[in-house]
N, C-alpha and C positions, 0 to 999 in steps of 0.2 A: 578902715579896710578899703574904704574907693581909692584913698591914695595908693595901694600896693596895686592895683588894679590898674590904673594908671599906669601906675608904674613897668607892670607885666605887658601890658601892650605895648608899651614904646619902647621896652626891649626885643618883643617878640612878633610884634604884630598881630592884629585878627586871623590872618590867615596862615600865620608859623604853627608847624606839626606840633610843637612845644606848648601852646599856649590852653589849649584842654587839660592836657596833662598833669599845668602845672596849677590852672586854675581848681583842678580834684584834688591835687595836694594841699592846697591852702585850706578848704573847708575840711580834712581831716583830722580827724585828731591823731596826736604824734604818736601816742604810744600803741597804739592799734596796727600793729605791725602789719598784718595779715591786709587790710587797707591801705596801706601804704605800698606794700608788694603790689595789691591789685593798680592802683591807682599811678604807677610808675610803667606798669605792663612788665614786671619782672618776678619771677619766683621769688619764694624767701627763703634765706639761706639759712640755715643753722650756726649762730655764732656762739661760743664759749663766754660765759663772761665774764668779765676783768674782776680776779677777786681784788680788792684795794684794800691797803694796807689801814687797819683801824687806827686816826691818830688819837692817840689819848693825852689828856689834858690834865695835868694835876691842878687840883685846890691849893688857893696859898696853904692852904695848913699843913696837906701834905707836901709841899715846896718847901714851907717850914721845916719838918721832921724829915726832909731829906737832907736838910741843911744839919740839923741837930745830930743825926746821925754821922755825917762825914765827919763833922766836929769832932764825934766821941771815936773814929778810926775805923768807921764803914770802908767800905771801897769803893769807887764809880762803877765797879764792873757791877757789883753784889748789890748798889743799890737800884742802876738801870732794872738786871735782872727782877728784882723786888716789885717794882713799881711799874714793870710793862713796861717800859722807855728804852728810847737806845742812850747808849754813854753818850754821847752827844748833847740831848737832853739834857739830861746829871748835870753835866759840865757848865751848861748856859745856865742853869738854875743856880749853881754856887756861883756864876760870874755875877748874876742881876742881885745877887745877896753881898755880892764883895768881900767874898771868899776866895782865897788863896788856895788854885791845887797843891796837893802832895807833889811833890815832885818823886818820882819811883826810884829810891835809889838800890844801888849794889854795893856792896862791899869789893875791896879789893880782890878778897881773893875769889869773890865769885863772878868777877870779871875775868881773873886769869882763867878761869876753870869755863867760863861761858867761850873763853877765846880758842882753848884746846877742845870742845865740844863742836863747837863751830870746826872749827880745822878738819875734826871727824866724820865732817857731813851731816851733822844734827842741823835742823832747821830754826829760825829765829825765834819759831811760835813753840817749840819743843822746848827750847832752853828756855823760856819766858815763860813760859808753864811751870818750867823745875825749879824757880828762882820766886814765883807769883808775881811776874811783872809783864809788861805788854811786851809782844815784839820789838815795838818801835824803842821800847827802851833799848833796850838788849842790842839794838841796831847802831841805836846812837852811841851803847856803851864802847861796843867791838870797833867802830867808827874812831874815834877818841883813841882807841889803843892802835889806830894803823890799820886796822886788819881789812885786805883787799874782798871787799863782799862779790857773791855771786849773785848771778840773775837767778830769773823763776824757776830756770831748768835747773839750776846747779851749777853753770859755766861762771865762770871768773871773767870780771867785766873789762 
């Protein structure tokens, strides 16, 4: 602790406005807010607190049976859902097992039918619902067929 001291002096000097202030801050304890307001010479404000997102961790065993599951024709979306996880998760867990995604396909004619839906103004996450497939498939499918996409608004790019 004499070396911070030290060290507070030779940035601040004995005689800087700074150097009480900050010497009251170092003997505090941090989470004593109310102390720390005092010892700074400023109110304390009311802050909101950061809720943070819970990261959850699976067990190999449940990493296992998530694995077991895709195998037997789960889905990434139903098993993320399942297990608290984002698909993302899912995903790197069947990668670190060397496991092969599904690849989501359509049928032809539910490509022609996703391509006149689209034309109708149905959006990518609508028709990816009616088919049980992601948007981005559905994106890539209509992509593949020609078909000129719109932006977020609905304008044609």
């Amino acid at each position: 602790m004499a070396s911070i001291y030290n060290f507070l002096v030779a940035l601040t000097g004995l005689t800087s406005k700074t150097y009480a202030p900050l010497m009251r801050l170092l003997r505090l304890d941090r989470d004593d807010e109310a102390a720390v307001a005092l010892a700074v010479g400023r109110p304390m404000t009311v802050v909101n607190p950061v809720v943070k997102q819970v990261q959850r961790r699976l067990t190999l065993e449940q990493q296992a049976e998530v694995v077991r599951r895709y195998e037997a024709g789960a889905q990434m979306k139903y098993l993320a859902e399942h297990y608290e996880i984002h698909r993302r998760t899912v995903s790197a867990i069947l990668k670190r097992h060397g496991v092969e995604p599904r690849r989501q396909e359509l049928s032809s004619e539910q490509i022609q039918h996703a391509v006149l839906m689209y034309a109708q103004g149905k959006s990518l996450a609508v028709i990816g619902s009616m088919f049980g497939v992601d948007a981005g498939t559905v994106h890539d499918r209509l992509r593949e067929q020609g078909v000129i996409m719109r932006d977020t608004h609905g304008r044609e790019r």
